[in-house]
C-alpha positions in Angstrom: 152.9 59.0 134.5 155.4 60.0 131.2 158.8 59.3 131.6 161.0 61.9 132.5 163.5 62.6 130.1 167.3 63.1 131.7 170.6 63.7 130.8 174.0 62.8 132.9 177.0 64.9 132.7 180.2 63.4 133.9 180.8 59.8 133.2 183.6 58.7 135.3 182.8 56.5 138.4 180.3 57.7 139.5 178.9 58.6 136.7 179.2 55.1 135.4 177.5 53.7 138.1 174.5 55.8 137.5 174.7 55.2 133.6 174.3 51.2 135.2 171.4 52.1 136.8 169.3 54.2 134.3 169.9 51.9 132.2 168.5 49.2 133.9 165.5 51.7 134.5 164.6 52.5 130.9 161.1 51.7 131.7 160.6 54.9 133.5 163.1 57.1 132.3 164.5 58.1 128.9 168.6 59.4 128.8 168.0 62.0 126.2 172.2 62.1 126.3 175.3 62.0 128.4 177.9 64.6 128.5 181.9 63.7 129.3 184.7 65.4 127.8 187.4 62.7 128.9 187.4 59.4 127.2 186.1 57.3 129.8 184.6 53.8 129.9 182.1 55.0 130.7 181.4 57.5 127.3 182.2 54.2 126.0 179.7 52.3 127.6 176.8 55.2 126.9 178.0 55.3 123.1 177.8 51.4 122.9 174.2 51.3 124.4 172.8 53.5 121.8 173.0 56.8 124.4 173.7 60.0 123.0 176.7 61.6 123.3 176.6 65.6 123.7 178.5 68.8 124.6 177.3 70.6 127.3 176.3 73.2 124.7 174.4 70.9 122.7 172.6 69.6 125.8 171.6 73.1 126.8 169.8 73.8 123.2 167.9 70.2 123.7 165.8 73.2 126.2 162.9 71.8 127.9 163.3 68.1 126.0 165.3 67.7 128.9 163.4 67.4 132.5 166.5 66.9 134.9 170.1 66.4 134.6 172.2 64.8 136.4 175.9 66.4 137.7 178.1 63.6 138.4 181.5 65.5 137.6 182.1 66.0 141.1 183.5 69.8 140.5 181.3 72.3 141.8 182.3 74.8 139.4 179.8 72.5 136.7 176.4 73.0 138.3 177.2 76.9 138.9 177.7 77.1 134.6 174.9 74.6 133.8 172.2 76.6 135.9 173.7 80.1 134.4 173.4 78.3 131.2 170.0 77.2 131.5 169.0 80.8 132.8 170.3 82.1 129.9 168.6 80.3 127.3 165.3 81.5 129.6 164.7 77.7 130.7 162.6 77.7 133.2 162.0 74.3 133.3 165.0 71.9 133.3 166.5 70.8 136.7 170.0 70.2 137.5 170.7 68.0 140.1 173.9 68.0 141.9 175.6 65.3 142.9 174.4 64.5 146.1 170.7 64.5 144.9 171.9 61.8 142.0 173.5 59.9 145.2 170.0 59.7 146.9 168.1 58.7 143.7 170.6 55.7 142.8 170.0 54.9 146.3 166.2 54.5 145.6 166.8 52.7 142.2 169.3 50.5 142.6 168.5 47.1 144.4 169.3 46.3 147.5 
């Protein structure tokens, strides 16, 4: 199986916390880039570990390098613009997961 290439947007927290844990999983994932507007630790973090760093617009013309992305921004009103983004760039093929799907996935790759 090819590693699925992701992106997270929102690295506060929560975001953070999943930056921790795909990190620690580079083996089967790549982080194409993260996207955070705020200077957080956690863009700090990303930056430090070599992750790039991206606007949401630039992230939306990476197109179909990207497989899924992650929403950890915890406003609702970001996965309503990156889906009409994606849609109208005619990408039929990147996922956006919100953030109760990234919640269930760090659940399965973090160790208990």
């Amino acid at each position: 199986m090819s590693k699925q290439n992701i992106a997270i947007v929102g690295l506060g927290k929560s975001g953070t916390t999943f930056l921790n844990a795909i990190l620690s999983k580079q083996s089967s994932v790549h982080l194409a880039c993260a996207v955070e507007i705020m200077e957080t630790p956690g863009k700090a973090q990303a930056a430090a570990a070599g992750v790039k760093i991206a606007t949401m617009d630039e992230l939306i013309a990476m197109g179909k390098d990207v497989d899924v992305i992650f929403d950890l921004t915890g406003q609702p009103g970001v996965v309503k613009e990156l889906r009409h983004k994606i849609s109208s760039a005619f990408n039929g093929h990147t996922v956006v997961a919100s953030e109760i799907i990234c919640h269930l996935v760090w659940a399965l790759i973090v160790d208990a």
